[in-house]
N, C-alpha and C positions, 0 to 999 in steps of 0.2 A: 398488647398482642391478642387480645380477646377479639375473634372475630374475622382474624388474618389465616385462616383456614387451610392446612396442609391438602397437597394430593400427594397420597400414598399407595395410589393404586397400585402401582407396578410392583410395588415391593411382594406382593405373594398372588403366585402365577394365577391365571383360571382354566376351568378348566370344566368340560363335560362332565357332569355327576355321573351321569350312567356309562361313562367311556369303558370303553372291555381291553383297551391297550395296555400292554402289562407295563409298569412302570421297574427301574432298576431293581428294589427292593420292600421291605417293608420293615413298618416301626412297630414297637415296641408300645403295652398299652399304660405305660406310665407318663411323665412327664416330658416337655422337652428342654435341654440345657441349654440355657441363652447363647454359648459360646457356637452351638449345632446352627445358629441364624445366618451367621456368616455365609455369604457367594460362596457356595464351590461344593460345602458340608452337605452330609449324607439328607439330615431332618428336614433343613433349606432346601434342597432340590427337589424334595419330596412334599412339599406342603404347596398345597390348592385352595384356591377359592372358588366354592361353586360356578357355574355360569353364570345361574340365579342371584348371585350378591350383589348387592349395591355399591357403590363407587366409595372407597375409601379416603373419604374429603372431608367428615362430620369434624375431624376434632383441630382446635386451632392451633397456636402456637405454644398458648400456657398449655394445653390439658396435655401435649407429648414431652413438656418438658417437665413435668410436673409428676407424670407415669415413670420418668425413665430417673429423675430424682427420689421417688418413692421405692422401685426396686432398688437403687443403688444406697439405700441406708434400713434396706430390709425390712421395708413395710409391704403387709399384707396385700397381690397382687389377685384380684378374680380368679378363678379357675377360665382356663378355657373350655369352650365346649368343640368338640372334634370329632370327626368323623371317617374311619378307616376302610374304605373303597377296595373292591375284589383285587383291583390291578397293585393297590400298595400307596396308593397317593392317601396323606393324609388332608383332608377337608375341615375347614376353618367352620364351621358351623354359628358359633357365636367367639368374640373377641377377635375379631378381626383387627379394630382401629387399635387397642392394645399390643396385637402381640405387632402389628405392622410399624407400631412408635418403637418395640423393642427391636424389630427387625431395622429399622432406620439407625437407631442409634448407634447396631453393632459394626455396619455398611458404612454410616456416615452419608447417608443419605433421605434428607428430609423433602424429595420431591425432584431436584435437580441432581444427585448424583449418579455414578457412572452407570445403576440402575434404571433409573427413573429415565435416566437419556435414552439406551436401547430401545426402552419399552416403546417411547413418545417418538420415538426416529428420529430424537436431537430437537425437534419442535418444542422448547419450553416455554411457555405466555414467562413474559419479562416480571409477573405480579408474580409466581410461581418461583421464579427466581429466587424475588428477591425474598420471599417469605423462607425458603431454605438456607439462605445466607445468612438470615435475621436469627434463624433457631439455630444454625450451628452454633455461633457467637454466643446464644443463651447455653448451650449442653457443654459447650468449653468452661464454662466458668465453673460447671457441678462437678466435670470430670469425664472426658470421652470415655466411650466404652477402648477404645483402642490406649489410652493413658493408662486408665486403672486396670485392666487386663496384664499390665506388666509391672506394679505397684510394688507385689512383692520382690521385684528383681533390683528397685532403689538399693544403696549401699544403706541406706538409713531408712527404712520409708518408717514415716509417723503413725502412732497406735489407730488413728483416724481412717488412715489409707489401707491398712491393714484389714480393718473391717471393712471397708466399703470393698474391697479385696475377695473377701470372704463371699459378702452377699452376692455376686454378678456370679458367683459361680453357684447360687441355687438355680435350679428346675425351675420352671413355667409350670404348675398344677393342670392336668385337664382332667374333665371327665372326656367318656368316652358315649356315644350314640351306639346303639348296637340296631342293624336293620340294615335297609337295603336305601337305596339312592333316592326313592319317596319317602323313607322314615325321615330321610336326613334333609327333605326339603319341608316335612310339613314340621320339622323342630325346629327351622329356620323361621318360619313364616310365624307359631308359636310366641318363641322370643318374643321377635322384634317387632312386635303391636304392644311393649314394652319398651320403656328407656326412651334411645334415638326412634322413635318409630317412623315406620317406612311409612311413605306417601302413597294413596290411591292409585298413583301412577305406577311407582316402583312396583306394587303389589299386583298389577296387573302385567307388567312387563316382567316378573318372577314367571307368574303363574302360564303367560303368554308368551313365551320367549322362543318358541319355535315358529310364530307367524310373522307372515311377511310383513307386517306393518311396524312390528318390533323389533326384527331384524333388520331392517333397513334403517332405522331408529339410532339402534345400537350403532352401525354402523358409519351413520354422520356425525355423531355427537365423537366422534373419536379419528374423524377426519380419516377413518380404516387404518387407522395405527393401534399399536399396542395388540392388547387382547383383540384374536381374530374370533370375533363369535358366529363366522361364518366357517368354520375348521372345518367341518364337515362337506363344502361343496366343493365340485371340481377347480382346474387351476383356473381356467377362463371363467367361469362364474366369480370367483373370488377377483379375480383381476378388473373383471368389470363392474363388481360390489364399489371395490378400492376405488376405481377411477373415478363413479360417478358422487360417491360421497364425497370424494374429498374436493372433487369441483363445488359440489353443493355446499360445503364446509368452509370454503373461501369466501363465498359468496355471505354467507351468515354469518360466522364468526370474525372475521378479518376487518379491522388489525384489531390483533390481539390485544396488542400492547398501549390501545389507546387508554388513558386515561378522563373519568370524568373533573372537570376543572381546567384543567389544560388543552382539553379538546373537543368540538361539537361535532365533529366526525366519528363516531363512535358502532361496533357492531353492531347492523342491523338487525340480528336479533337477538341483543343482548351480549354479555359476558360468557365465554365458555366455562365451564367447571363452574356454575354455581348449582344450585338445586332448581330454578326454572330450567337450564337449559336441556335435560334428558326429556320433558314435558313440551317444552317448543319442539323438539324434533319432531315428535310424535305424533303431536299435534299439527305438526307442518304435511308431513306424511299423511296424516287420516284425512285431513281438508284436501290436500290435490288431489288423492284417489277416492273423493266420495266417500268416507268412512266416517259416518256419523255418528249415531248411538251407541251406547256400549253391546247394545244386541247385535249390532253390524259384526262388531269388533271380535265377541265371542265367536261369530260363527265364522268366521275368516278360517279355511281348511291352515294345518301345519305345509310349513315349506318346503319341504322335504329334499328341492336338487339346489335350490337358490334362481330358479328363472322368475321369480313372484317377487320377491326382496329387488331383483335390477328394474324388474319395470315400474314396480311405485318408489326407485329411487330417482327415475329417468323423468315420471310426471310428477315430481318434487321439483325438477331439478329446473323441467320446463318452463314452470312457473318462476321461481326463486331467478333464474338468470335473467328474468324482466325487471329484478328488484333493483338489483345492484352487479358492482363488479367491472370491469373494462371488457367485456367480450362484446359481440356487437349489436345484441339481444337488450343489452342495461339499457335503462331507463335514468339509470344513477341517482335512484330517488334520495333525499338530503336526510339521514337518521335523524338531527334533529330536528324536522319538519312533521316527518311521519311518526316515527319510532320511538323516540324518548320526550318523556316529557320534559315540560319549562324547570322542574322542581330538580332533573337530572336523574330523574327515575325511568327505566326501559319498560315500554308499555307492549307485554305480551299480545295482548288483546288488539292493540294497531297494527302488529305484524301479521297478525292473520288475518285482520280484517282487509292489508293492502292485498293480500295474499289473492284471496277472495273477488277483491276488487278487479285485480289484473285478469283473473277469469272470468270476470263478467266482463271486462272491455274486451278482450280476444273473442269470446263464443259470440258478445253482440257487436265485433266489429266496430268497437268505437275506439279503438286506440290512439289512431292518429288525432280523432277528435279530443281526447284527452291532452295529445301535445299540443296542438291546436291552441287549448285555454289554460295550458300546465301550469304560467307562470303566476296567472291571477286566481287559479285556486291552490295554488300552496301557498300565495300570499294571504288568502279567506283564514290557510289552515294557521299561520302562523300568528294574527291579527287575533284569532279566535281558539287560541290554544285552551281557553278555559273549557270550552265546551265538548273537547276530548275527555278531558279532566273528570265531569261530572258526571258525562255519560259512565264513564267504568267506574264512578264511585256508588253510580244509581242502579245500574243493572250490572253489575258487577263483573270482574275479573274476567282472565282466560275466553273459553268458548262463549259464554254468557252473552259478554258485549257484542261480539262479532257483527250478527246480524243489524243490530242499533247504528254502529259506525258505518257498516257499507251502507245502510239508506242513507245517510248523512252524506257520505262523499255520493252519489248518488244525484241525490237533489243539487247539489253544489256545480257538480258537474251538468246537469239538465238545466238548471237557471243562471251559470253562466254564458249558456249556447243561447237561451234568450234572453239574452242582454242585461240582466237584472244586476243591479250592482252589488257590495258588500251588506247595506245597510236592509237591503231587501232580501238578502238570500239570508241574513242571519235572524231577523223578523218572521221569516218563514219557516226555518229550522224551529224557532222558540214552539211557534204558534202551533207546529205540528202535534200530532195527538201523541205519534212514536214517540217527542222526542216532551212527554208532559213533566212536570216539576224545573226543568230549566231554570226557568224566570227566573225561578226564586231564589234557585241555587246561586243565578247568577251576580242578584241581586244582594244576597248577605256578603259573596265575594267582594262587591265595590265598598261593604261598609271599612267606614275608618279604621285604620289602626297604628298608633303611635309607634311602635316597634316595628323595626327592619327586620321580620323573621329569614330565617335562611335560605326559603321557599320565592320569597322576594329578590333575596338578594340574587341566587344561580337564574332567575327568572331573568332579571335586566342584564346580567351576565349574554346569558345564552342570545337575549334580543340582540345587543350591543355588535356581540361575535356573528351573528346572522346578516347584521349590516353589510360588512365587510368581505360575504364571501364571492366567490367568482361566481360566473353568470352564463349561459348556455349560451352561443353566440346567436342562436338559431331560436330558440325554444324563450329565448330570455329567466329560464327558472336556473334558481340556485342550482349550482357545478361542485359536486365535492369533488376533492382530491384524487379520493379511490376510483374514481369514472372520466378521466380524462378521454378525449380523442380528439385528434389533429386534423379535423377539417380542411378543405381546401375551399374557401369561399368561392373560387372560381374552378369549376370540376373539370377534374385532367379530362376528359372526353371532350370539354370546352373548350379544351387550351388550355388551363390552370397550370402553374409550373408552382413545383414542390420548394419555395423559397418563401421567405419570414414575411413578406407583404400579404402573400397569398392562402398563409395558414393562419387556425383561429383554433378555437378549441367551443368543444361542444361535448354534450352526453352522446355515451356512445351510439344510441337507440336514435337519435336523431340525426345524426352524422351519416349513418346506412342504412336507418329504414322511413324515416319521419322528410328528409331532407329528398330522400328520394322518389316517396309518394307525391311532395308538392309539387315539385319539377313537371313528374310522368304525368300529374292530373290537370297541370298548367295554374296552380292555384297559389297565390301570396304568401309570403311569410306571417309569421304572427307579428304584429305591430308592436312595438313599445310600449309597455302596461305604462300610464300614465302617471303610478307611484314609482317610476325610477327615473322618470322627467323631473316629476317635484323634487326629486333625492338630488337631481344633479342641478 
């Protein structure tokens, strides 16, 4: 179970620290009674998590069953730390993922229950699922809270049930914060550079949580469901936040539910709900809107109605709908082509860099030229997946590599336009000064080795499964599933009738803007790459 990571967000609301909205009432500065966690109870309705807190997903399957095993045989539980706001709401300051395993267990909801559903809009990733199904199974074997809550009412209940009987009805210990809505974030910030500590990124979207770059951030990675961190703008603001995220959120996260092993169709930029995916948003957003340095990023004004958050969620969006998706914009590029490596690992650093890429082929007009040679350079990409590999192991991760990999597609695409073949354009990659130590990398990679590592084996895996996939009727490059469209080889403006001889299937990008440009300009199709002649 180590490692199979609850999302518990929904269980304790968020909410504006500084909000002046008086809430129904207010607590009391002792403890809270486990029994007050329950939907509906006075404590429950009244407990917040700043806006500022981080996503409640750090702990796995053991450490909730394990927290909620330890209260129930009355072992010592952390104090909370808490924070009592003018309006009456109490603030989670620190022990959030604590008190939200005690709040899960008293609910019966470990990420998929009747909670967790409202929050998500019913959306639960199928892994999410089943990690809630997995831990109820484990908390039924120690004792539901909903079991032993009625223990003493057995006609018999055993000396055992009696106490664990006893313990669910102690207090939750908290201290208490005394100050105002900045004490209670710089106690936040304090903590947690302790323990779980927060990422550069998180620390910056705390401290930055009113700019548009974060907002709009916030607001993809949650597909504008659950926590609205947009509360404060008007109803059309907030409606055209929701819309354009969650277009943009199909496009990147979808499908959810693939898995690796089973599938080389997998999200193009990664797994939702892990700890990359708040930093790919973010990062996806600061690249479409020119948001470079963190100096940019400081000086980015607050957003004060929400017109700033739609427009860098709209030039996210412009980009990303060339990546993927069936609208008529996709490109339907192949996640395991571009995006995941051979080893089964999701490569941050390729998604920014396509990202990047598409805006250099749009601003210089080379798009069609790109489907033009599409098929023989993702064939370069796929033949030469080592040299992804190396690049982000040499210049490293996230932002870093970016620049390295767009020269690289770059030259591929400029020396396939002059005819240069595989063996010449990967000679030229090595030889290049950007692209120095290669060789060598490339060279201990061919050395021997007697054992099938695992890296090998998901490698011939993913080759194998790349053989077999379908194929742009047009474009000749690999077709994933998520990007179908229905071609009509012969175009109804030509006569073409909408029957089984006369349809084919292509990316969507080529179907209505690639297939259209060769017609209007009077120009050939792309010929048959000559490795799908030898394949057949």
């Amino acid at each position: 179970m180590a490692g199979k990571r609850l999302n518990l967000d929904a269980l304790i609301k968020r909410e504006n620290a500084d909000t002046v909205t008086h809430g129904p009432g207010t607590i009391g500065q002792g403890g809270i009674p486990v029994s007050e966690l329950a939907q509906g109870r006075l404590h429950f309705s009244l407990l917040r998590k700043p806006d500022f807190q981080r996503v409640t997903n750090d702990w796995d399957i053991d450490n909730v069953v394990t927290l909620i095993k330890s209260f129930r045989d009355g072992s010592l539980i952390p104090a909370l730390i808490l924070w009592k706001s003018e309006a009456g709401y109490t603030f989670v300051v620190d022990g959030a993922h604590r008190l939200s395993a005690l709040i899960a267990w008293v609910n019966d909801d470990y990420g998929a229950g009747p909670i967790s559903n409202k929050f998500f809009d019913g959306r639960i990733p199928r892994q999410q699922l089943e990690y809630h199904r997995e831990c109820r199974k484990l908390v039924a074997n120690i004792g539901t809270y909903a079991d032993l809550s009625k223990a003493l009412s057995d006609e018999n209940p055993s000396p055992e049930r009696i106490r664990w009987a006893s313990n669910i009805g102690q207090p939750l210990y908290a201290q208490w914060v005394v100050g105002d809505a900045e004490i209670a974030e710089k106690s936040f910030l304090a903590i947690n550079q302790r323990g779980i500590q927060i990422s550069d990124t998180e620390k910056y979207m705390i401290i930055a949580r009113k700019k548009p770059n974060v907002q709009a951030a916030r607001a993809l990675i949650r597909a504008a469901t659950g926590h609205e961190y947009v509360s404060d703008f008007d109803l059309s603001t907030k409606e055209a936040i929701s819309r354009v995220a969650s277009n943009t959120y199909g496009i990147m996260f979808e499908p959810e539910s693939a898995e690796l092993g089973q599938s080389i169709e997998m999200p193009v930029a990664g797994k939702p709900y892990t700890a990359e995916a708040l930093r790919i948003t973010l990062e996806l957003i600061n690249f479409t809107n020119d948001i470079g340095a963190l100096r940019a990023q400081e000086e980015l004004p607050d957003d004060r109605d929400g017109k700033q958050t739609v427009r860098f969620l709209e030039r996210a969006y412009g980009v990303v709908k060339y990546v993927a998706g069936s609208g008529n914009a996709s490109l339907g590029l192949h996640p395991s082509v571009y995006f995941w490596g051979a080893a089964g690992k999701h490569h941050p650093s390729a998604f920014l860099a396509v990202v990047s890429f598409i805006q250099y082929l749009n601003f210089n007009k080379r798009l069609m030229e790109f489907c033009q040679h599409r098929a023989m350079f993702e064939e370069f990409l796929v033949r030469n997946h080592s040299i992804i590999k190396h690049i982000l192991g040499k210049f490293g991760g996230w932002t870093k590599s970016v620049p390295t990999v767009l020269a690289m597609y770059k030259i591929i695409l400029d020396d396939l336009r002059d005819g240069k073949d595989f063996d010449q354009i990967r000679s030229g990659i090595i030889a290049d000064h950007r692209f120095s130590g290669l060789a060598e990398l490339i060279e201990l990679e061919g050395a021997p080795n007697k054992k099938v590592t695992r890296e090998t084996s998901q490698t011939v895996r993913r080759r194998e499964m790349l053989k077999t996939t379908l194929r742009c009727a047009i474009c000749n490059a690999r077709l994933p599933t998520t990007a179908f469209s229905d071609d009509h080889k012969r175009r109804v403006q030509d006569g073409g009738r909408g029957n089984e001889e006369n349809l084919q299937l292509t990316h969507p990008y080529c179907n209505h803007g690639f297939k259209e440009y060769l017609v209007s300009e009077g120009l050939p199709f792309p010929t048959r790459p000559y490795f799908l002649a030898e394949a057949a």
